[in-house]
C-alpha positions in Angstrom: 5.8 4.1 25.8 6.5 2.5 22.8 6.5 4.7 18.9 4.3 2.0 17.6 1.7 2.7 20.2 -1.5 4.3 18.3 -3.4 7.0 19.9 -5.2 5.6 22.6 -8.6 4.9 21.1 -7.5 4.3 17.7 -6.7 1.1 16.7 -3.2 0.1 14.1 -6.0 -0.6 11.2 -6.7 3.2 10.3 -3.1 4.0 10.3 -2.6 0.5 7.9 -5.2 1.9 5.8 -4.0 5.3 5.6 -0.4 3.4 5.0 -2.4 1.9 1.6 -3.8 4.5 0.7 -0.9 6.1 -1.4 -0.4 7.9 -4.8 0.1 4.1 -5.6 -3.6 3.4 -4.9 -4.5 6.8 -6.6 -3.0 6.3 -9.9 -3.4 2.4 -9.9 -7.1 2.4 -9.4 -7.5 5.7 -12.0 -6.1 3.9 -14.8 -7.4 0.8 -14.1 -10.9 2.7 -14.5 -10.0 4.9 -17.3 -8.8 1.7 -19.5 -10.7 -1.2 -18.3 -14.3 0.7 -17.3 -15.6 -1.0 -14.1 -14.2 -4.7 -15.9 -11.6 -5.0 -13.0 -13.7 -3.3 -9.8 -13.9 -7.2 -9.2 -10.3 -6.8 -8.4 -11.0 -4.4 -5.7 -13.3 -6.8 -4.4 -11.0 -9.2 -3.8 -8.3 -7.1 -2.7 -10.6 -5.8 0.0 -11.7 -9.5 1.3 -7.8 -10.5 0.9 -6.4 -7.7 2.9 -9.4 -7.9 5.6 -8.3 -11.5 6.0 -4.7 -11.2 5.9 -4.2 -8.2 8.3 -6.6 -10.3 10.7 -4.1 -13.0 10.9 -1.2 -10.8 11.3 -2.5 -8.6 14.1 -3.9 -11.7 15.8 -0.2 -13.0 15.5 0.7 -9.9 17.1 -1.8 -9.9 19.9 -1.5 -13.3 20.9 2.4 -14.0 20.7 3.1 -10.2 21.6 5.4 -10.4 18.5 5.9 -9.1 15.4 6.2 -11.0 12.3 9.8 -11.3 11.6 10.5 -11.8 14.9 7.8 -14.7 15.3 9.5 -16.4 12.3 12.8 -15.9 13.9 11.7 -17.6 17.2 9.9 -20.7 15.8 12.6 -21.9 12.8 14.9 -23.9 15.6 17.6 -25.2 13.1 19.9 -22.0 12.4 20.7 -22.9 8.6 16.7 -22.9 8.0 16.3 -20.2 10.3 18.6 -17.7 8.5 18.0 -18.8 5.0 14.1 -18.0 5.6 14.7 -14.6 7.4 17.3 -14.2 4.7 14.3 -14.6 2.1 12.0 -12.5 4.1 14.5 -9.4 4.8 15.5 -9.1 0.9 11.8 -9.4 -0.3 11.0 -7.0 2.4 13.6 -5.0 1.6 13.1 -5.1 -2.1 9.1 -3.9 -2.0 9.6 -1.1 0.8 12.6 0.2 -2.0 10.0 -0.1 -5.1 7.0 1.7 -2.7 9.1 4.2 -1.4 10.0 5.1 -5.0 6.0 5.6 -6.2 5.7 7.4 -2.5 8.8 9.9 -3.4 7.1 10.7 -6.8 3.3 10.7 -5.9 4.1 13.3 -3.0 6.8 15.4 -5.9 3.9 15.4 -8.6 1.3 17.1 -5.9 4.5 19.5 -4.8 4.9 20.5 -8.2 1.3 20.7 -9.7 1.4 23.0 -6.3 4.1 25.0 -7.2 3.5 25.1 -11.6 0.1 26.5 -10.8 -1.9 26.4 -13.9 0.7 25.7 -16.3 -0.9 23.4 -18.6 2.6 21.5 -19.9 3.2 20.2 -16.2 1.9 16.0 -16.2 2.6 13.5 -13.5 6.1 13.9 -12.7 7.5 15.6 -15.5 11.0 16.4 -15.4 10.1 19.9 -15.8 13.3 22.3 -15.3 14.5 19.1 -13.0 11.7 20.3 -10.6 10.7 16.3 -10.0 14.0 14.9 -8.9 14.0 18.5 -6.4 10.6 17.5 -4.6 11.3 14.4 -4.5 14.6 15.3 -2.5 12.8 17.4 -0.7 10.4 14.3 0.2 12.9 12.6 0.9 14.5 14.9 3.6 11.4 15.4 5.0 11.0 11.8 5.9 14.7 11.4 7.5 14.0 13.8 9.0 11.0 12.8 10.7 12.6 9.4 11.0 15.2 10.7 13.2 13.4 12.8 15.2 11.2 10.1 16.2 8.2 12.2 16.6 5.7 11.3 13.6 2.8 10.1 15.3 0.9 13.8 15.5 1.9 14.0 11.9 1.2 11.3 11.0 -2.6 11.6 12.2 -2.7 15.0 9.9 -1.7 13.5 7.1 -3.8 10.9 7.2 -6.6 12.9 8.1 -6.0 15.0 4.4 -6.0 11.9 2.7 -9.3 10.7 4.5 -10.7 14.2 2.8 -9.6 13.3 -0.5 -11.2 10.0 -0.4 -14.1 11.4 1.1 -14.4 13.7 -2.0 -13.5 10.9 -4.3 -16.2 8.8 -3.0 -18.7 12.3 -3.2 -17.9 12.4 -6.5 -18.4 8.9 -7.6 -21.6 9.4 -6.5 -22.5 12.8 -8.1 -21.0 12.0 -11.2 -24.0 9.2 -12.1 -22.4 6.5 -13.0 -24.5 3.2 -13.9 -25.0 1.2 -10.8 -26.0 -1.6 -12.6 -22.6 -1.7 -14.7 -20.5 -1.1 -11.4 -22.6 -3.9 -10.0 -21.5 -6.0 -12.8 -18.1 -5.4 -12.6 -17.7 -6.9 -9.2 -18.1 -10.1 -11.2 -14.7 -11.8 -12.0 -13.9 -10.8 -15.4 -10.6 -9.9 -17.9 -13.3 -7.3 -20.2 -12.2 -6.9 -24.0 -10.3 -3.3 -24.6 -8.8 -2.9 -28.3 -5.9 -1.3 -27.3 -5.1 -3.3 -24.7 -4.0 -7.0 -24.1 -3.8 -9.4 -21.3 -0.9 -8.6 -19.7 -2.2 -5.0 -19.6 -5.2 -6.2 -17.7 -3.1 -8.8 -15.1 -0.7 -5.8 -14.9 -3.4 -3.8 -13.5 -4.9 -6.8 -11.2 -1.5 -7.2 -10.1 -1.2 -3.7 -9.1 -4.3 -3.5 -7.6 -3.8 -6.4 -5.4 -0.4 -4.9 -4.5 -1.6 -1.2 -3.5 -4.5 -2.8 -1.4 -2.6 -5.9 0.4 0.6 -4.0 1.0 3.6 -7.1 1.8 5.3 -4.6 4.5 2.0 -3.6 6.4 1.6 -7.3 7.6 4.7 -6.5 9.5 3.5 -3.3 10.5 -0.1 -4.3 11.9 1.4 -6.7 13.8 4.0 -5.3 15.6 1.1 -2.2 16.1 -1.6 -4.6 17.5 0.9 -5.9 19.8 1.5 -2.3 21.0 -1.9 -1.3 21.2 -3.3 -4.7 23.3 -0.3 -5.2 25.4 -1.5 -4.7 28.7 -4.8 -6.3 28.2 -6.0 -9.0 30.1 -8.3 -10.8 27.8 -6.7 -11.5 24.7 -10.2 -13.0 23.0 -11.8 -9.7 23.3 -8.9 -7.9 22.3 -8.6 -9.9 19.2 -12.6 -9.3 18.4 -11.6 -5.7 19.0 -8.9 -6.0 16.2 -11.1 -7.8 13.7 -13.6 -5.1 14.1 -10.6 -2.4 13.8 -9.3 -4.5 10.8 -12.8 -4.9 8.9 -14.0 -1.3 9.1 -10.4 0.1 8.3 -9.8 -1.9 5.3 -13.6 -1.6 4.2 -13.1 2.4 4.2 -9.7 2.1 2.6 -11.5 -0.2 -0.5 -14.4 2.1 -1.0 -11.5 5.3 -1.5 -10.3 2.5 -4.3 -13.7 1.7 -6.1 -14.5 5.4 -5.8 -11.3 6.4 -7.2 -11.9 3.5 -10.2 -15.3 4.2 -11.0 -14.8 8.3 -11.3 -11.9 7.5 -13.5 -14.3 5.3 -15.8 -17.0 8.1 -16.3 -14.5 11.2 -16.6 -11.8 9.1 -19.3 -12.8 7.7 -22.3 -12.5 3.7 -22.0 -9.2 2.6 -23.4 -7.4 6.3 -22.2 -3.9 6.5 -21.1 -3.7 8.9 -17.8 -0.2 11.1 -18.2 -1.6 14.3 -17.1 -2.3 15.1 -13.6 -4.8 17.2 -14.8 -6.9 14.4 -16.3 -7.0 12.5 -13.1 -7.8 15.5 -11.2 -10.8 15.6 -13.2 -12.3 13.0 -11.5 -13.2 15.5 -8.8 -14.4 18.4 -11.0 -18.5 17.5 -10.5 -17.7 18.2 -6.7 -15.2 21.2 -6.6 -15.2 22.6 -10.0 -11.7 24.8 -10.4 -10.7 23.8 -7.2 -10.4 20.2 -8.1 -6.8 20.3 -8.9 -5.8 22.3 -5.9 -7.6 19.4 -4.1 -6.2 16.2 -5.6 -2.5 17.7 -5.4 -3.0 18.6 -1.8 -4.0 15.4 -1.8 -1.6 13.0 -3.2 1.2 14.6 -1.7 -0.2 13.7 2.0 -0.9 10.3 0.5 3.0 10.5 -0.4 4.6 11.8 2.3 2.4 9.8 5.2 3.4 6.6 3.2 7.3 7.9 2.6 7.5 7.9 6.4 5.2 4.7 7.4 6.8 2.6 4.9 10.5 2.9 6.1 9.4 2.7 9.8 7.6 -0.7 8.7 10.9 -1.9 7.0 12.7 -1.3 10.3 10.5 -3.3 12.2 11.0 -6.0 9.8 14.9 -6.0 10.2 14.7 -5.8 14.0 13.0 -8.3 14.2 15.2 -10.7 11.6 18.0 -9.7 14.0 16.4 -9.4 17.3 17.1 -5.6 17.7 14.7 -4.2 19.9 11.6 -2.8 17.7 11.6 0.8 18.7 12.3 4.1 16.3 14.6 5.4 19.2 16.6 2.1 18.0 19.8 3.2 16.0 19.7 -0.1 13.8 16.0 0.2 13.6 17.0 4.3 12.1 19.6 3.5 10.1 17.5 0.2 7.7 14.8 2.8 7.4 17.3 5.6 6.0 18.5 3.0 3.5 14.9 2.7 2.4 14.7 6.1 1.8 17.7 6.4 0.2 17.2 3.5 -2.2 13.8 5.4 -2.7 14.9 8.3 -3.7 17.6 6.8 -5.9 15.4 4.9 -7.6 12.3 7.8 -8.3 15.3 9.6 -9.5 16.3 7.3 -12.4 12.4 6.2 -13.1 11.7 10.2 -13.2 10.9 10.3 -16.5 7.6 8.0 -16.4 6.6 8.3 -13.2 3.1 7.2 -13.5 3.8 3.7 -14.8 6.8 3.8 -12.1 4.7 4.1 -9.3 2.0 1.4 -10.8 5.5 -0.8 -10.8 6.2 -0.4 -7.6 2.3 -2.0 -6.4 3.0 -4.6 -9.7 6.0 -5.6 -7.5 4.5 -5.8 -4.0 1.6 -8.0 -5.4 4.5 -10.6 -6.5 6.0 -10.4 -3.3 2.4 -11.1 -1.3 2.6 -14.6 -1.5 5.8 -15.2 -0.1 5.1 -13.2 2.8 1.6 -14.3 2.7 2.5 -17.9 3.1 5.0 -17.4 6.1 2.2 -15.9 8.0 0.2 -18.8 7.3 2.2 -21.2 8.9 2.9 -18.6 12.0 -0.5 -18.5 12.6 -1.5 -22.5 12.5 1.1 -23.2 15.1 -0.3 -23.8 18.3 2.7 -23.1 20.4 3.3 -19.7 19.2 -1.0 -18.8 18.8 -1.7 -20.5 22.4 -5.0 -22.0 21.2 -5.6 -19.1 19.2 -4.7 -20.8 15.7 -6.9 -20.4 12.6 -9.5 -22.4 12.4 -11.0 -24.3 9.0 -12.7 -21.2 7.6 -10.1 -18.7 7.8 -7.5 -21.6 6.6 -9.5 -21.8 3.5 -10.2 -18.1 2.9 -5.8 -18.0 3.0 -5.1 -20.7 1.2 -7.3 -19.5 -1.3 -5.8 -15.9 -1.5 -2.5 -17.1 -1.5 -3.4 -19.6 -4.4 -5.0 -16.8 -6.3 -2.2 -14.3 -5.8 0.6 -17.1 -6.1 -1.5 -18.2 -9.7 -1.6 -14.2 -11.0 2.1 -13.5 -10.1 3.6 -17.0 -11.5 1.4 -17.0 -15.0 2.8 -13.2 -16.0 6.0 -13.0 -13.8 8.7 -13.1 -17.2 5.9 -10.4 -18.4 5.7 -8.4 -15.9 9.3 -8.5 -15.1 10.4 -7.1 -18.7 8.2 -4.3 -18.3 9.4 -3.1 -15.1 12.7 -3.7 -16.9 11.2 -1.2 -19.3 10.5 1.1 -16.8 14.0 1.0 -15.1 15.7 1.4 -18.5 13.6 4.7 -19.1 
């Protein structure tokens, strides 16, 4: 049996959810909310609808060809110069936005670790460097995930940890509700909009968009769900109703995963003033406070670190399948190749949470900023796996779904091209301290 193979029942699109659903979604969504108000729950929106329509495609691939993603590009390029210099492309970019995810999963999982462990001391904020306690967690993290890694056994774990986060977006979404916000402005912010904010400008706003888009329509869980859907529908012998059975997996998964991220923005934009920076754990935990009163920090940091560690383990296992499949290892955790590309991962990881320690909040907002300017690229090589007729075997998009991609990918291509200088100097910033 295969270490890809979900719990029978359960289809890959929970565990792609719960994947998403990191400290990167948590603190991305939050400060969109506590600086824009609901002006960018639009941007939910649409990363809902994109990821819904993406992850479709690339678990279809997987169903259909019985291949992952890499490994579909791989087989279909038959000159070798084109061939390499597009897996070449894919494997670095891969590469590239597991490292900068893996970094924000490292620190979310350290900041619930040490809110954990700091009690009620009121100095501790999100990731602070306090007596070097943030670079030891996120060690710890770190080890824990290797760990786990070469074990091979994650999957019960894995199920836990989700499950914790499913609680904390349950009580997110509880509190959304009880805090009253006005249904009329959330309802309004679904409309496209870039809403006026004094202290903020522009590229503030597409920063945020950016990172929402990235946290939502993660570039590494297109490889994943595809490589999990052809797991999980192997053996069957219709492949139509298999694929329904994937949509439906897809649509509810994501759906529950984008509700979590409108929750998590609209409590933000009732409990912080508009405009407000977020530095203190404290001040997102808030967000919880009309629900479980004192026990709302408890709660978030419990939280957060599950969001962290499930995603410090999912994230290097999807970067393995990647690589296998560039190289035509065999896509399996027991795989020595496949163990030793997801250690590097880790290890870039942790290098990297390490020397962005000091402002980890914006660090781990960096780290969506850069998967949403790697979704295009990826994006667009899973359009064109998924029109070919050979590979799909009738199963190819049709007009509709063509449109709905080539739409995304225009947006997305549009957002990350028009602030990409920008964006890049402040991830610079970051970097440089």
């Amino acid at each position: 049996m295969s270490e890809t193979k979900p719990i029978r029942g359960i289809g890959p699109g929970i565990f792609v959810t719960a994947a998403f659903i990191g400290p990167g979604t948590v603190l991305t969504a939050s400060q969109a909310g506590a600086e824009f108000g609901y002006g960018l729950l639009w941007a939910v929106g649409f990363s809902v609808v994109a990821a819904i329509v993406l992850q479709e495609m690339a678990a279809r691939l997987g169903i259909v060809s019985g291949k992952g993603l890499a490994e579909a590009i791989r087989n279909s390029v038959p000159l070798p110069i084109l061939r390499w210099g597009l897996l070449i492309l894919v494997l670095g970019g891969i590469l590239f936005g597991n490292a900068a995810y893996q970094t924000g999963n490292l620190l979310g999982a350290a900041s619930g670790l040490e809110i954990l462990t700091q009690g009620s001391t009121p100095e501790v904020t999100i990731g602070q460097s306090f007596f070097g306690f943030q670079t030891m967690w996120s060690t710890v993290i770190a080890v824990i995930a290797l760990t786990i890694i070469w074990i091979g056994r994650y999957r019960l774990l894995q199920i836990c940890l989700a499950g914790l986060v499913g609680v904390m977006g349950v009580l997110f979404l509880v509190s959304a509700i009880a805090i009253g916000p006005v249904w009329s402005d959330v309802a309004a912010g679904l409309v496209p909009q870039f809403p006026s904010n004094t202290k903020n400008d522009s590229t503030s706003q597409l920063w945020l968009v950016i990172g929402l888009v990235g946290t939502t329509v993660v570039p590494y869980n297109l490889f994943l769900h595809a490589s999990g859907a052809a797991d999980r529908w192997s053996q069957a012998e219709n492949v139509s109703k298999s694929v329904r059975q994937s949509m439906w997996d897809t649509v509810i998964s994501v759906s529950i995963g984008g509700v979590i991220t409108g929750s998590l923005l609209i409590t933000a934009c009732v409990v912080c003033p508009n405009g407000k920076d977020l530095n203190h754990i404290r001040e997102i935990a808030a967000q919880l406070r009309p629900v479980l009163g004192e026990w709302a920090e408890f709660a978030f940091a419990i939280g957060i670190f599950s969001a962290g560690l499930t995603s410090s383990i999912t994230a290097p296992i999807a970067a393995g399948y990647a690589t296998a499949g560039c190289f035509g290892k065999e896509p399996k955790l027991s795989n020595l190749f496949f163990k030793c590309v997801a250690t590097g991962v880790v290890i870039a990881g942790l290098s990297c949470a390490v020397w962005m320690g000091s402002s980890p909040s914006q660090a781990i907002i960096g780290a969506q900023v850069a998967n949403g300017l790697l979704l295009p690229i990826i994006a667009i090589f899973l359009f064109i796996m998924v029109n070919r007729a050979k590979l799909m075997r009738g199963m190819v998009n049709g007009w509709i779904r063509n449109f709905l991609a080539l739409f995304i990918i225009g947006i997305t291509l549009l957002m990350a091209t028009r602030q990409f200088d920008s964006v890049l100097s402040k991830i610079g910033a970051l970097m440089n301290g």
